[in-house]
C-alpha positions in Angstrom: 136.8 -20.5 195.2 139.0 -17.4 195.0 142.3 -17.8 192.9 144.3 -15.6 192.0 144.7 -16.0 188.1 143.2 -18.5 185.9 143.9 -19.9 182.6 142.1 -21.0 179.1 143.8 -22.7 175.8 141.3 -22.0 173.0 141.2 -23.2 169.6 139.8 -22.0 166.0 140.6 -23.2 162.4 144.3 -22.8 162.9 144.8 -20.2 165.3 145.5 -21.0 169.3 144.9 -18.6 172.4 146.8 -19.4 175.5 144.1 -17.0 178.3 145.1 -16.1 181.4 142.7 -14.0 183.6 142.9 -11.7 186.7 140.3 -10.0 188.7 140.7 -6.4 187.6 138.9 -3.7 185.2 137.5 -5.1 182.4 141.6 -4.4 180.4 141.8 -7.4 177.5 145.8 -7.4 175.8 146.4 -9.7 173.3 150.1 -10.1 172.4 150.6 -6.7 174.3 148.6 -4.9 172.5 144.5 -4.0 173.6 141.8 -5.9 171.7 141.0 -3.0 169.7 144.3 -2.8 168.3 144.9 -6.5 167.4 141.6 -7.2 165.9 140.8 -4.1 163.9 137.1 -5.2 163.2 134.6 -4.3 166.0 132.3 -7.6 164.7 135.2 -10.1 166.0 135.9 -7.5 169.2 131.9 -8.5 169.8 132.9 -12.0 169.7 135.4 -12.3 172.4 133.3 -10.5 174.5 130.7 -13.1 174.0 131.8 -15.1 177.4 131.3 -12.5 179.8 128.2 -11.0 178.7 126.9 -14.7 178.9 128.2 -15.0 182.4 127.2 -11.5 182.9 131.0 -10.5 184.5 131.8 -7.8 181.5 134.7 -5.3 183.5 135.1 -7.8 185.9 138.3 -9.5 184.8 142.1 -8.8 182.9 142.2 -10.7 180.3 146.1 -11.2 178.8 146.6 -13.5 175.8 148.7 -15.1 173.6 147.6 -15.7 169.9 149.0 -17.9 167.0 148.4 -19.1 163.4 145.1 -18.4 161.3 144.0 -14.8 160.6 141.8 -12.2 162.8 138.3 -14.7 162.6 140.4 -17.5 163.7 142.5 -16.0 166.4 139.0 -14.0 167.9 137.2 -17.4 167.7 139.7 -19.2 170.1 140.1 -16.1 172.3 136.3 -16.7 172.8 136.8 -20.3 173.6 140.1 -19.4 175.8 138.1 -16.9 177.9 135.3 -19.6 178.4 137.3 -22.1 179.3 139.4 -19.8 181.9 136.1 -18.8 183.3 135.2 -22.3 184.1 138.4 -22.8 185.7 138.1 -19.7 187.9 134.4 -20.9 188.5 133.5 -24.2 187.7 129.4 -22.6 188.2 129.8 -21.1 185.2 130.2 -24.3 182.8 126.6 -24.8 182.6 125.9 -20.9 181.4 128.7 -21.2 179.2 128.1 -24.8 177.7 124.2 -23.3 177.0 126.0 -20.6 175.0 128.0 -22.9 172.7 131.2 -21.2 173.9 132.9 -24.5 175.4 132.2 -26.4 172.0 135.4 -25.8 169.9 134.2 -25.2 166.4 135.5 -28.2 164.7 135.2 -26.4 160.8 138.6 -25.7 159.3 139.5 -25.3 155.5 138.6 -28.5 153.2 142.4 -29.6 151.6 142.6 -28.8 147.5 141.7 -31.5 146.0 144.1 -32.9 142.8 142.6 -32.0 139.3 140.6 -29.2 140.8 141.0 -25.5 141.2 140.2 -25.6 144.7 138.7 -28.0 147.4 135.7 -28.4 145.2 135.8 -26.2 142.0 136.2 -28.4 139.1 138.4 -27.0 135.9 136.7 -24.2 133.4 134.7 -26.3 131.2 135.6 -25.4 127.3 132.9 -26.9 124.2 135.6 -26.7 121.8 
């Protein structure tokens, strides 16, 4: 089934990845800038190449992307799950690799809401004796 582009929406905590991908070198841009340069830790750079060493197509396809909201973890995680999904839709063969993986699941963990009389979600006020 040979296409000539195909696309991914990927989710994480609050960030969003619209995915489009081309048969090409192996280039990944993320709001016009290379992967290197937008996620400045090689750990999350690992991460979004998660989907094509599962599928085993690593320099095989142009990834360009659009991210928004969260931080660097977030916006990594739903590249990962935007580059699955845009797999699947260029090759629907692939679902079952990529479902196996866990990269089709979107993590459904996001920050627990401050709670009112607490610190935090959870920490309770400094307890004082006197």
């Amino acid at each position: 089934m040979e296409q000539n582009a195909a696309y991914g929406t990927g989710h994480r905590k609050d960030a969003t990845a619209k995915v489009w991908l081309r048969e090409g070198t192996g280039e990944i841009t993320v709001n016009g800038k290379s992967l290197a340069d937008h996620l400045t830790r090689q750990s999350l750079v690992q991460i979004v190449q998660q989907p094509f060493e599962a599928t085993e197509t690593v320099g095989r396809f142009d990834v360009r992307a659009m991210t928004t909201g969260g931080g660097l973890a977030g916006q990594a995680g739903a590249l990962r799950h935007g580059i699955a999904k845009a797999l699947v839709d260029w090759d629907e063969s692939l679902r079952t690799i990529l479902r196996r993986a866990g990269h089709l699941t979107r993590d459904p963990r996001v920050k627990e809401r401050k709670k009112a009389g607490r610190h935090r979600a959870r920490r309770g006020k400094q307890f004082s004796k006197r």
